[in-house]
C-alpha positions in Angstrom: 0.0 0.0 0.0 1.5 3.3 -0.6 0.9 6.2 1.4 0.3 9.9 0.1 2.8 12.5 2.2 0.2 13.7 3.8 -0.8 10.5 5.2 2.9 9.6 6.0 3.8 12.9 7.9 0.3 13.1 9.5 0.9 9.2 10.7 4.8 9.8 11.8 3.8 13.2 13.8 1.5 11.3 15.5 3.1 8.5 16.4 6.1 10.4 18.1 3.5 13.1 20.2 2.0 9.5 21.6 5.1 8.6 22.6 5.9 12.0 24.3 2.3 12.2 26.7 3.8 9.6 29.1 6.7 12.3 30.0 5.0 14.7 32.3 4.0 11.6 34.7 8.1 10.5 33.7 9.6 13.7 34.8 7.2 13.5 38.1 8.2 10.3 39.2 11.9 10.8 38.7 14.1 12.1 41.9 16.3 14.3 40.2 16.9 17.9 39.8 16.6 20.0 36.6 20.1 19.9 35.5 20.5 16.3 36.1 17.3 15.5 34.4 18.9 17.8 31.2 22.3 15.8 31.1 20.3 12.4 30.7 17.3 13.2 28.3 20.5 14.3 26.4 22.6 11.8 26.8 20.7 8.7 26.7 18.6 9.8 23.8 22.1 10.3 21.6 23.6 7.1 22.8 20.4 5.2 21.5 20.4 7.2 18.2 23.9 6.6 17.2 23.3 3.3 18.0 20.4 3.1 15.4 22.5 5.6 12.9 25.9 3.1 13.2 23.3 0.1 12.1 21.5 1.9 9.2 24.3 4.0 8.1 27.3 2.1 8.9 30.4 4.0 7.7 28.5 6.4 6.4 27.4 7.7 9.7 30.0 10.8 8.9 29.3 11.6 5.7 25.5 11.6 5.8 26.0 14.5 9.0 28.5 16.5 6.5 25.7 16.5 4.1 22.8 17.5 6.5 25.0 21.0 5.8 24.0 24.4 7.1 20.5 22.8 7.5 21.7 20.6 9.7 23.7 22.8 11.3 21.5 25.5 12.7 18.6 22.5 13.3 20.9 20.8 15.8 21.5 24.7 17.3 18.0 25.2 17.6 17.3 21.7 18.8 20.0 22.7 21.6 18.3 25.0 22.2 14.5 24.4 22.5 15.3 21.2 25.0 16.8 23.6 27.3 14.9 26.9 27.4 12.0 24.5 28.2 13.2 23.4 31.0 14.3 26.7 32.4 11.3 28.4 31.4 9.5 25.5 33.6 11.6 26.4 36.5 11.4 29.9 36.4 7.6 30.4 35.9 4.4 28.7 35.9 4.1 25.5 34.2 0.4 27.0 32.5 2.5 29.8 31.7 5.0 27.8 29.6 2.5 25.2 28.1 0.5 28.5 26.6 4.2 30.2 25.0 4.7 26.8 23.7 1.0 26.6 22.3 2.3 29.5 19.8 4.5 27.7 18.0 1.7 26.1 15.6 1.4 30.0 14.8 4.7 30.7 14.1 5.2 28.4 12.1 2.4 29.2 10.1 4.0 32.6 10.2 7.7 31.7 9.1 6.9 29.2 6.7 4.9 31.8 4.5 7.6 34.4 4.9 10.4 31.8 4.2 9.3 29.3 2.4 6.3 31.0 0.7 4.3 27.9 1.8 0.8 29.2 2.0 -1.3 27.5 5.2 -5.2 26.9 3.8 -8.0 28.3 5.8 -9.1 24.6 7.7 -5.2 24.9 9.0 -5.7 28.6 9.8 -8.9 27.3 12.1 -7.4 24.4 13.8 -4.8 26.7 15.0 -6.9 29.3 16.4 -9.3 27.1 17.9 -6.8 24.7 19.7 -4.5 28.4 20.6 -7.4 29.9 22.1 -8.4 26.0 24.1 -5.2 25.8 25.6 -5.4 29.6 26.9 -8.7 28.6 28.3 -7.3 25.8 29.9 -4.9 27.3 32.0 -6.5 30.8 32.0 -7.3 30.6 35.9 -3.4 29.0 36.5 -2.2 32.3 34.0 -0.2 34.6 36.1 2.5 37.2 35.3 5.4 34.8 36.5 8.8 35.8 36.1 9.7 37.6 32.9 12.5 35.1 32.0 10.4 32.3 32.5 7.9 33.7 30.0 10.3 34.5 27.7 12.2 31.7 27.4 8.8 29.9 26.9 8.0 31.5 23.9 12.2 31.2 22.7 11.4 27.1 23.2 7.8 28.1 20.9 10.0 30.1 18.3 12.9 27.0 18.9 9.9 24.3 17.6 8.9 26.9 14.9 11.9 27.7 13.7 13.3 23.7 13.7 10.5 22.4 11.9 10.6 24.6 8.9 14.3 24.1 9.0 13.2 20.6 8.3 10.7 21.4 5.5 13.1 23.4 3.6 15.7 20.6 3.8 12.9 17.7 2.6 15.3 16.0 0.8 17.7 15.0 3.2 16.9 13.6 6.8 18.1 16.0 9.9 18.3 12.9 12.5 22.2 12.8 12.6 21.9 16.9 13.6 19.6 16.0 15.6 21.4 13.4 17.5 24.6 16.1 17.6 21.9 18.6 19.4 21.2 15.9 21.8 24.9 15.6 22.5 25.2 19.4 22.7 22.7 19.5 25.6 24.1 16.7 27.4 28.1 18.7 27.1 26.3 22.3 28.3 24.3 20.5 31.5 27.3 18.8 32.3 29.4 22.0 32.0 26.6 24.3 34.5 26.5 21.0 36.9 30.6 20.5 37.1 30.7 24.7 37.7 28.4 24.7 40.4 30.0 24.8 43.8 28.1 22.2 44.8 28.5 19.6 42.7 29.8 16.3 43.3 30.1 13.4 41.0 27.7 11.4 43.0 24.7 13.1 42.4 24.6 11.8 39.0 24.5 8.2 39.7 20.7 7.5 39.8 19.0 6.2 42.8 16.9 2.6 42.8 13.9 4.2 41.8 15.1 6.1 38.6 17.0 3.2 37.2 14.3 2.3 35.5 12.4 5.2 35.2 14.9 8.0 33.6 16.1 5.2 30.7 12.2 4.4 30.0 11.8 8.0 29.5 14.9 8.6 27.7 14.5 5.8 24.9 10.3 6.5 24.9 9.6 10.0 25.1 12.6 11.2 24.3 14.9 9.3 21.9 12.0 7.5 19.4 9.9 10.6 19.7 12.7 13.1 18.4 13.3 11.0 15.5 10.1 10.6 14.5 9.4 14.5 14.8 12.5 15.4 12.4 11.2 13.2 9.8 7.3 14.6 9.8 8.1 17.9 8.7 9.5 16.7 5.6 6.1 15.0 4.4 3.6 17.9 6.1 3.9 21.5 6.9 5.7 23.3 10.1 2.3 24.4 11.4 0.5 20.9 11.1 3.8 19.1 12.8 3.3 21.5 15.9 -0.5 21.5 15.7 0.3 17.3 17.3 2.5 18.3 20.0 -0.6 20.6 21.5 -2.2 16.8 21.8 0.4 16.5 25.3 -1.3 19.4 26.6 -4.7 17.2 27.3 -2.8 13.6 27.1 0.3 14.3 29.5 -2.2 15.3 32.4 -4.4 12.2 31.5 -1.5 10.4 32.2 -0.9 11.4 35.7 -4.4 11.0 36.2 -4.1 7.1 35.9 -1.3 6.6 37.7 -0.7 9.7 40.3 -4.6 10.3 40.6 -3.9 13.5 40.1 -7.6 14.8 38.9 -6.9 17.3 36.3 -9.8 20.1 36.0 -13.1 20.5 34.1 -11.3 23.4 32.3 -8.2 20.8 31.2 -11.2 18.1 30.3 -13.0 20.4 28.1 -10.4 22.0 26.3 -9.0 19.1 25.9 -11.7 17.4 24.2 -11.9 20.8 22.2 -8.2 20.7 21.2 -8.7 16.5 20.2 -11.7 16.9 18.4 -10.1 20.1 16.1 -7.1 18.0 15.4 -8.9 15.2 14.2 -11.2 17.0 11.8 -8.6 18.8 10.6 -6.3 15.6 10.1 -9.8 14.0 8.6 -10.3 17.0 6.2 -6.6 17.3 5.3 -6.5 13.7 4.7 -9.5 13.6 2.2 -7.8 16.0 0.2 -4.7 14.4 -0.3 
């Protein structure tokens, strides 16, 4: 059966996002502190993709990152970047406040793809990003607060990051970013180590996991980090920017739902609803868009 790019990127993009939900509940069960938590979801996540890259590639490993180019270059800068302004942003303000700067980047990638790459968005895209936007502000609308001004901005850098990356990705469709993307997974680990090592603080031990995260922080690593960063590269090269990010707004409803089951941590009528609001946009959207392909 052969599969229209539409169909391919819609299927891919989803695939990794359901991968990612379990991560929230992940990061919550794991005993370690951000910087620690940074140096493994770095880590980890490259060691597993070289390994994959040294099977499919072989000796080729090398060349095929020389050819991934300028492209490749600045996506593994901005994938640097966007896994650790998250984080940060996280700390230094409200979660809600985070989860709505990141809610933009289906926007601005709308926005930079048709300044850039001239790729036009059609009107049912257009919808599905206003409508799941304005769900996720009404989600966290009573959580909203002014926060920290770093926090906030480095919130919408990590929205701008997932903008920017994915049309880096569309403009390159010909070539597959992975092996920059494994190199920005190595950068991240390399820059927490080097804030951890500086701190006064530090000691060697407080690496080495305790009983509890031995299983946890590699389950999260390989699922929601490792397979679903590979599988996120390689959507944007069958489907638009805007329609990669509009997936990753599918956490927003399906991380909490998570925690829910296991934590029974209830989340709010306000996260039900706009949840269901956010889920049933996405899937006419992906229903409509695939009809037309």
């Amino acid at each position: 059966m052969s599969y229209s790019d539409q169909k391919k990127g819609m299927l891919i993009a989803f695939t990794g996002i359901m991968f990612i939900t379990p991560d929230a509940l992940l990061i919550r069960l794991a005993d370690l502190n951000s910087w620690d938590l940074i140096f493994y979801r770095g880590f980890i996540p490259f060691l597993i993709v070289l390994l994959g890259l040294l099977i499919f590639y072989k000796e080729k490993l090398f060349r095929e990152i020389i050819k991934n180019g300028w492209h490749g270059f600045f996506y593994a800068c901005t994938f640097t970047l966007t896994n650790i302004v998250f984080i940060i942003s996280i700390e230094r303000t409200k979660a809600a406040n985070t989860l709505i700067m990141v809610a933009l980047a289906p926007m601005l990638s709308a926005i930079i793809s048709f300044f850039f790459l001239k790729e036009k968005q059609d009107m049912k895209t257009w919808v599905a990003i206003t409508i799941t936007t304005l769900a996720v502000f009404y989600i966290f609308y009573d959580a909203l607060d002014a926060g920290d001004f770093i926090g906030n901005l480095f919130g919408l850098i990590c929205a701008l990051g997932l903008a920017i990356g994915a049309n880096i990705i569309r403009s390159a469709k010909k070539i597959s970013l992975v092996p920059s993307a494994m190199l920005g997974k190595l950068m991240v680990s390399i820059i927490a180590i080097m804030i951890l090592v500086i701190s006064p603080e530090f000691v060697i031990e407080q690496l080495k996991l305790q009983r509890s995260d031995v299983w946890i922080v590699p389950l999260m690593c390989i699922m929601c980090v490792a397979i679903p960063f590979v599988l996120v590269t390689l959507a944007p090269r069958y489907i638009s920017a805007a329609e990669v990010n509009l997936f990753f707004l599918l956490e927003t409803i399906l991380g909490p739902l998570w925690v829910w089951l296991v934590i029974h941590e209830q989340p709010s009528i306000e996260t039900i609803t706009g949840g269901m609001v956010i889920i049933a946009t996405i899937s006419i959207h992906s229903i409509l868009s695939l009809k037309k392909s």
